[in-house]
C-alpha positions in Angstrom: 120.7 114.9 151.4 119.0 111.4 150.8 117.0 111.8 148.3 115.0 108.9 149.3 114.2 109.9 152.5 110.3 110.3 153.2 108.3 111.6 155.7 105.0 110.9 157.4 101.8 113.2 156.5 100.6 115.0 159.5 97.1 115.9 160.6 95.7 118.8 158.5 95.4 121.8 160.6 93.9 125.7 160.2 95.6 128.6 161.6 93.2 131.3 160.9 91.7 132.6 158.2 94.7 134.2 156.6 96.6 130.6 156.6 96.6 127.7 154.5 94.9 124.2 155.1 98.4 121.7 155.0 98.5 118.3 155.3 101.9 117.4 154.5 105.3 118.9 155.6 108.0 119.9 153.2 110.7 118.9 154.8 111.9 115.1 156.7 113.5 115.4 160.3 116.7 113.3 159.3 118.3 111.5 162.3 121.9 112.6 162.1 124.0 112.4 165.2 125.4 115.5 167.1 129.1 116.5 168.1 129.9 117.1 171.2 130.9 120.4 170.2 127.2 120.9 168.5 125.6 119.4 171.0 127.3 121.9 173.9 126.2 124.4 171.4 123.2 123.7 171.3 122.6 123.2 174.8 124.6 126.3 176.2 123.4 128.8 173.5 119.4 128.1 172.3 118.6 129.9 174.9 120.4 133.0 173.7 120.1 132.8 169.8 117.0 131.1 169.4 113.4 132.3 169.5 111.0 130.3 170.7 108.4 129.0 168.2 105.1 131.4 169.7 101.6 132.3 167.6 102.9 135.9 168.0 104.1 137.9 164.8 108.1 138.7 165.8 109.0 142.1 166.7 112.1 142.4 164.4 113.0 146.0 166.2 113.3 144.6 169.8 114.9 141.2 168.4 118.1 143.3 166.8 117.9 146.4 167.7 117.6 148.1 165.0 115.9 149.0 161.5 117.8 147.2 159.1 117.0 145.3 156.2 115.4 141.3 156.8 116.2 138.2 154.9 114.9 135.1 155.8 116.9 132.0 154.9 114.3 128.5 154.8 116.3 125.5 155.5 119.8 126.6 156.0 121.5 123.2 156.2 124.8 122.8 158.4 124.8 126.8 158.0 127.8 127.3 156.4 126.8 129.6 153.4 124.2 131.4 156.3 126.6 132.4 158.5 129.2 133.6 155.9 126.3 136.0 154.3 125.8 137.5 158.1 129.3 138.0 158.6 129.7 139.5 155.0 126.5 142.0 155.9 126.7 142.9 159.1 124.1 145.9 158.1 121.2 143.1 157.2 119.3 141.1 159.8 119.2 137.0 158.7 117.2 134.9 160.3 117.4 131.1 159.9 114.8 128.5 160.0 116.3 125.1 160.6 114.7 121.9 162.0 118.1 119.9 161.9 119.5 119.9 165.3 123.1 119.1 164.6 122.7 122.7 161.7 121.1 124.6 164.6 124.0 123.2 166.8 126.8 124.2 164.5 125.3 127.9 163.6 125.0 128.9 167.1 128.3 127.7 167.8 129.6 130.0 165.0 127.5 132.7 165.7 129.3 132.8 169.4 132.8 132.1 167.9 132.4 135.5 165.4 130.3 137.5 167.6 127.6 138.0 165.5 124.6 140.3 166.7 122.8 140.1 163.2 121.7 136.2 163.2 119.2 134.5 164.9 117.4 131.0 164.5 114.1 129.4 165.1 113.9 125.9 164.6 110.5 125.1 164.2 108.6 124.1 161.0 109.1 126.8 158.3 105.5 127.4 157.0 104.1 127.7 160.7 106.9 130.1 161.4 106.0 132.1 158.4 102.3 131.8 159.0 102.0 132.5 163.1 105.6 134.4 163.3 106.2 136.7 160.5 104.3 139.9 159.5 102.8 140.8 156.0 105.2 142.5 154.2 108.4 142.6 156.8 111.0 140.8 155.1 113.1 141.8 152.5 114.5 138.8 151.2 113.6 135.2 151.2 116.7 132.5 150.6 115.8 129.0 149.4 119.2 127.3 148.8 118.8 123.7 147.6 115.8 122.6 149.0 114.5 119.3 149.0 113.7 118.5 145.6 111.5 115.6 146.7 112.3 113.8 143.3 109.4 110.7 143.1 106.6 112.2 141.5 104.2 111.3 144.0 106.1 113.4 146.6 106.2 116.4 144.5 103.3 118.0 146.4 105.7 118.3 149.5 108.0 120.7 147.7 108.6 124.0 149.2 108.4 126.2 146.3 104.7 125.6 145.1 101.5 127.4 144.8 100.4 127.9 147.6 103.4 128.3 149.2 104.3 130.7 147.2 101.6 133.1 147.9 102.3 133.2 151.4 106.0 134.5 150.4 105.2 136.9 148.4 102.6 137.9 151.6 105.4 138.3 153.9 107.5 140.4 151.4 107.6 143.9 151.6 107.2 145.9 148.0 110.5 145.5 145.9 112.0 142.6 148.2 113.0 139.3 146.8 112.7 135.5 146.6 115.9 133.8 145.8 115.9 129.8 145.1 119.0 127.8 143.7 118.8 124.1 142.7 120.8 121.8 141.3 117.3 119.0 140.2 116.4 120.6 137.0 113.2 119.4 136.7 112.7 120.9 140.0 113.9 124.4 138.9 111.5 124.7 135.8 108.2 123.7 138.0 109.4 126.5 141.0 110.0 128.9 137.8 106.3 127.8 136.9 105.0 128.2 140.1 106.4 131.6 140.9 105.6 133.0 137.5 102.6 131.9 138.7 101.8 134.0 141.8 100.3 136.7 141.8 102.3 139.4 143.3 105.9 138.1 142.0 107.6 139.3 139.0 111.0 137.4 137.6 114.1 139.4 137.7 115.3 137.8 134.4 113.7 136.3 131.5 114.2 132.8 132.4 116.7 131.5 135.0 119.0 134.2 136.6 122.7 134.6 136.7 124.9 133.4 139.5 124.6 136.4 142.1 128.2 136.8 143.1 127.3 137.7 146.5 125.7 134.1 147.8 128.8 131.7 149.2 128.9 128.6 147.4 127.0 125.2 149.4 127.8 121.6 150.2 124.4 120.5 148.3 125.9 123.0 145.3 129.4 121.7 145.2 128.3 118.0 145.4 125.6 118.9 142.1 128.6 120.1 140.4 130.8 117.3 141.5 127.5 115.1 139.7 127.3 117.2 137.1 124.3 118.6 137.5 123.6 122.0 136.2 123.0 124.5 139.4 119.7 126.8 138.5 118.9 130.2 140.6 115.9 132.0 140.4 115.3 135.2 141.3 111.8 137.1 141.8 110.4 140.4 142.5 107.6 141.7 144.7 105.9 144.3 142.8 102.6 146.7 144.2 
């Protein structure tokens, strides 16, 4: 992650009366070159394992084919940790929003190579995805995992986890799922811990930060935050009636 990399504001837009006016996107499409192995990914298997970006909520049923649980992961990197967790849980539905091709390349690949029916990936803006593609209260479990901290104050407004952001997580939630965020930018960690004490609708786990949960594989941002000695800060919230 460059931490200096910016992006462009786009035109503000309104999706309806139950979205939120944006301006600004939270994320930077970063220019990193494909393998050929990612790129034949990519090209051989979209069509299979991801779902087209559509102003339709998703039908989580007919997608998997079954009932089980749904976790969301937001920006889920070259995928590593992602498709670990789906192999790991074969009984819980993930679904990955990514707008980095060579990521979406290398998780479809893998997703192939271990046969996995409980994975799929839309790679489209996350915020529009949540706001046109995802139902109130249908997903069990949000994963954040070392988001763009966006450190220069004056790009602080394009952080994911911010009011009012926030609000349209805890929308999509069901009662009792969960909102889990790990960073490794401090400063970053105690205005999301803010923020999400903030919402209304959200109740933390723990009294302040949370424990490691033993269950999440270890990332590349996480082990390169360690390597730089930066503490590595989880947070972990609650939807409550």
């Amino acid at each position: 992650m460059d931490l200096n990399e910016r992006a462009e504001d786009t035109a503000p837009y309104s999706a309806g009366e139950n979205s939120f006016y944006r301006t600004i996107k939270t994320y930077v499409m970063r220019a990193g070159r494909m393998t050929a192995a990612q790129e034949k990914a990519y090209n051989d298997l979209s069509h299979i394992y991801c779902l087209p970006f559509e102003e339709k909520p998703l039908n989580f049923v007919e997608i998997y084919g079954n009932t089980n649980p749904i976790v969301v992961e937001i920006g889920f990197g070259m995928g590593a940790a992602t498709i670990q967790l789906a192999k790991d849980n074969p009984n819980i539905n993930y679904l990955g929003i990514e707008v980095h091709k060579p990521g979406v390349g290398r998780v479809l690949s893998e997703i192939r190579a271990n046969d996995l029916k409980n994975l799929f990936v839309v790679e489209h803006d996350a915020l529009d995805v949540l706001e046109k593609m995802i139902g109130d209260g249908s997903v069990d479990g949000f994963h954040i995992f070392f988001p763009d901290p966006w450190p220069k104050k004056k790009h602080h407004k394009r952080r994911l986890v911010r009011r009012p952001n926030t609000s349209l997580l805890q929308k999509k939630l069901r009662d009792g799922g969960y909102l889990y965020m790990c960073t490794d930018w401090e400063e970053y960690a105690l205005e999301a811990l803010d923020e999400l004490k903030g919402t209304e609708g959200l109740k933390n786990k723990y009294d302040f930060f949370a424990p490691r949960q033993e269950w999440r594989p270890m990332t590349k941002f996480e082990r390169k935050g360690i390597e730089a000695g930066r503490a590595i800060r989880e947070l972990f919230f609650i939807k409550y009636e």
